[in-house]
N, C-alpha and C positions, 0 to 999 in steps of 0.2 A: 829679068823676065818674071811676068806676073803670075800668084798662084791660080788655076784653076778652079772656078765657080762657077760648076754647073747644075741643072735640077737632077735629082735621083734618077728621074721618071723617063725625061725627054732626053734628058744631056746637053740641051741648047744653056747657052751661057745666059748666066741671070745679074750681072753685069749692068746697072740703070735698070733691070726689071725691079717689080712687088715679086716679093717671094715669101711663102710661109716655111720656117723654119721644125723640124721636127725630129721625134728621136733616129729614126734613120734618115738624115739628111732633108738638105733645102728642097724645098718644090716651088715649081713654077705656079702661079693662081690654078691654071685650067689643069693640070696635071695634076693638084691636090683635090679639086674639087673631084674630078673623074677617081681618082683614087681613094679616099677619105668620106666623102660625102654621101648624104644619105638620099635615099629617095621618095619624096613626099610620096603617103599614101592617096592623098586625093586627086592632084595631077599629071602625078609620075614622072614629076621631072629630078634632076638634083635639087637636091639643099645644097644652096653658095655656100662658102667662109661666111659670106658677107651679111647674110638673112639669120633671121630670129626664125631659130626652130624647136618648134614644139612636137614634146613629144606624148606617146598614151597608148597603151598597152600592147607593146612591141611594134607600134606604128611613129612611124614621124611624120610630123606636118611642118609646109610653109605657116608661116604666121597668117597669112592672108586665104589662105585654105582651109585653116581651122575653123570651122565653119555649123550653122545648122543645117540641117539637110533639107529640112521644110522650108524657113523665114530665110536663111543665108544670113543670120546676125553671125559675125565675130563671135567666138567664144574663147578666146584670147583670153582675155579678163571677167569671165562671165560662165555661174553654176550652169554644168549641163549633166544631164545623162546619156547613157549609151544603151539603144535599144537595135537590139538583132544586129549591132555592129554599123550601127546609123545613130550618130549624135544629134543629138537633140537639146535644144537651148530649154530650160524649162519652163515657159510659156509652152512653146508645141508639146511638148512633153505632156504635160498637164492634161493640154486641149486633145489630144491625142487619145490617152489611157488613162486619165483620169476618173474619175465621179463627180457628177455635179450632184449636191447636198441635197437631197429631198424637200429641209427645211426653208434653208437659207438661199437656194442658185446659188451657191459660190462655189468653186472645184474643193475638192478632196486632195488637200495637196499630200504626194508621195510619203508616206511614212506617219503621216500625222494618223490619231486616234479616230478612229472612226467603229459608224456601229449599220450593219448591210443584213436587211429585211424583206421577205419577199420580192426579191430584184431592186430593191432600190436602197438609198445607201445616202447615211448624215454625217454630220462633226458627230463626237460623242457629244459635245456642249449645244447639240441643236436637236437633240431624240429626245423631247419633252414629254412629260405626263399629258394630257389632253384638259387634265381635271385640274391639278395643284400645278401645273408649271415646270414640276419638280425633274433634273434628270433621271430618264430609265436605267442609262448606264447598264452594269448586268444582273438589272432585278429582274422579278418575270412582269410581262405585262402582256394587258389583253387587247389584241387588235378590234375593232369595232366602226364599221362604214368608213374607213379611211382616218380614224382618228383612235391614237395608242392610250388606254388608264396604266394607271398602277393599279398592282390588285385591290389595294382600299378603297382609290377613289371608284374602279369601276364598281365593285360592290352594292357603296354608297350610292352610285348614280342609276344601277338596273339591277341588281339582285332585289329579286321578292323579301317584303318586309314579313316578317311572324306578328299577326295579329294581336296577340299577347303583349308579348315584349320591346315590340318593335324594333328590334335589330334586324340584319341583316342574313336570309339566309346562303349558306356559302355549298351546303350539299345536304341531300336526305332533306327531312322536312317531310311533314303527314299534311291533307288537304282536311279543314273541317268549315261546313259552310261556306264552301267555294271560295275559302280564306286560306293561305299556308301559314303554318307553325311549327317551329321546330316540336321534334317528336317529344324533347324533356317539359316543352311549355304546354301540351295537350295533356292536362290531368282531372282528375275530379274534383267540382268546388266544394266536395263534402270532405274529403279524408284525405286528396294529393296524390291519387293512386295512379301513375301512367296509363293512359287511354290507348297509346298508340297498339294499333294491334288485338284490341279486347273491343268486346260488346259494351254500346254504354246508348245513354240518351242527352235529352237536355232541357231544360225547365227553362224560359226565359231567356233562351240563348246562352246559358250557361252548361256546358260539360256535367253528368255523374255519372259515377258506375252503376251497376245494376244494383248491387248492394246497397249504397247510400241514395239513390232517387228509391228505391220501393219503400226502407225506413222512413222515407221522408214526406214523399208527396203520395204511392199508390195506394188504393183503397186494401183493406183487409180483408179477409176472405174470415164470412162468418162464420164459419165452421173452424177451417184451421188456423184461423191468425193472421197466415202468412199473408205478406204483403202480393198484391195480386201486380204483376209485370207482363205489359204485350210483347216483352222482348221473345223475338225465336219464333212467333207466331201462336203465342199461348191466348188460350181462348178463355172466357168467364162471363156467370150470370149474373145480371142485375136485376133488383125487384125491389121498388119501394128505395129506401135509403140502404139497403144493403146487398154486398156482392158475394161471389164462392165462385170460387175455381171450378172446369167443368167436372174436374173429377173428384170434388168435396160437393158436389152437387146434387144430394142424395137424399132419399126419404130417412127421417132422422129414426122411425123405429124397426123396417128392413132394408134399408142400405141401399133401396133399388135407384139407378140412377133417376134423377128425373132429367135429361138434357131433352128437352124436344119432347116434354111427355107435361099432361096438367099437371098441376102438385094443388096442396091447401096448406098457404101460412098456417100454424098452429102456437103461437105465442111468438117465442123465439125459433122455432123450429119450422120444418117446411115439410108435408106427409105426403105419400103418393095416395090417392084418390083410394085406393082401397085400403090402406091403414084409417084415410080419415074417417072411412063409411063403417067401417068395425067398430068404431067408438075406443074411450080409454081403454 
């Protein structure tokens, strides 16, 4: 009499049946699938013996399941991500949550370098200087009508030039002559003296201070010497080829002012009408 060979599961004899063998005994096909086998997460059925099953993060799939959620491409053999627990082939992926380049239209693929500006977003290899070409990468740069410099080239392309020296200025800066200059190139062409901030004038279109334009170009005051200067709102008399200050503007033998009064030249000297009429 022959030994018994039944399934673990059923008991039915397996005898000319397919059987899978295991560590607790034979099973029938259908009794090891129902037993053993897993349950596709996509259409809920078993996983056979017989099918290729894939698995991915505590889920299993039919091979034929495995799938994109958007295209339905196979991702069998093919990169995908998982987003909110929906795979995705990456094409959808991309097209999806992606960036298209500012520069280039071409997507921002997942993980690559990139550089996101006012809402919008490049390769790093595609955020150019506007001016040199050059990449921005993370230097500073200055946005301008829709088009990025470096700080040099913007500079060079719209910073006010300093009349003097003709560089570029970058901050501060004094206006002279409805011209900017940086404040160390505004000096005096007689001595070098910094302008910016002091009284001065200009001969010629050239900068002096008070001190080196009175030395230089303003008339002397015949009495005291000193060089006579409209700066401040100073006032002086003039007669003949020579000037005085209002307040060296005096009868030379009693001091009386003459501003606004007749006087009588008297060689070098200037009398008020009743020193000249007294005689020497």
């Amino acid at each position: 009499m022959s030994e018994a060979f039944d399934c673990a599961k059923c008991s039915e004899s397996l005898f000319g049946r397919k059987y899978i063998q295991t560590d607790s005994g034979p099973y029938c096909v259908p009794c090891y699938d129902n037993t053993f086998a897993n349950t596709c997460a996509e259409c809920k059925q078993l996983i056979g013996h017989d099918s290729r099953e894939l698995f991915y993060e505590d889920r299993h799939f039919h091979e034929g399941c495995f799938r994109c959620c958007r295209c339905q491409r196979s991702l069998a053999d093919e990169p995908f991500t998982c987003q909110d627990s929906e795979l995705l082939c990456n094409d959808c992926y991309c097209s999806a949550f992606s960036s298209q380049c500012s520069a280039c239209g071409e997507t921002v693929m997942p993980g690559s370098r990139k550089l996101e500006y006012g809402g919008q977003t490049w390769h790093e290899y595609c955020f150019l200087c506007s001016g040199c070409d050059q990449p921005l990468g993370s230097c500073s740069f200055v946005p301008d009508k829709g088009a990025y410099y470096c700080v040099p080239c913007y500079e060079d392309k719209f910073a006010p030039r300093c009349a003097r020296c003709s560089k570029t200025l970058t901050q501060g800066g004094v206006t002279y002559r409805d011209q900017p200059w940086h404040r160390e190139c505004l000096v005096c062409t007689g001595c070098q003296t910094p302008l910016a901030g002091q009284q001065f004038t200009s001969r010629d279109e050239d900068p002096y201070c008070v001190s080196c334009f009175g030395e230089l170009f303003a008339p002397k005051c015949s009495s005291c010497k000193s060089p006579i200067v409209g700066l401040g709102g100073g006032k002086y008399v003039s007669f003949e080829d020579r000037h005085w200050h209002h307040s060296c503007f005096s009868c030379a033998r009693c001091s009386t002012s003459l501003v606004g009064l007749g006087f009588v030249p008297d060689g070098d000297q200037v009398l008020c009408q009743g020193c000249s009429q007294a005689g020497p």
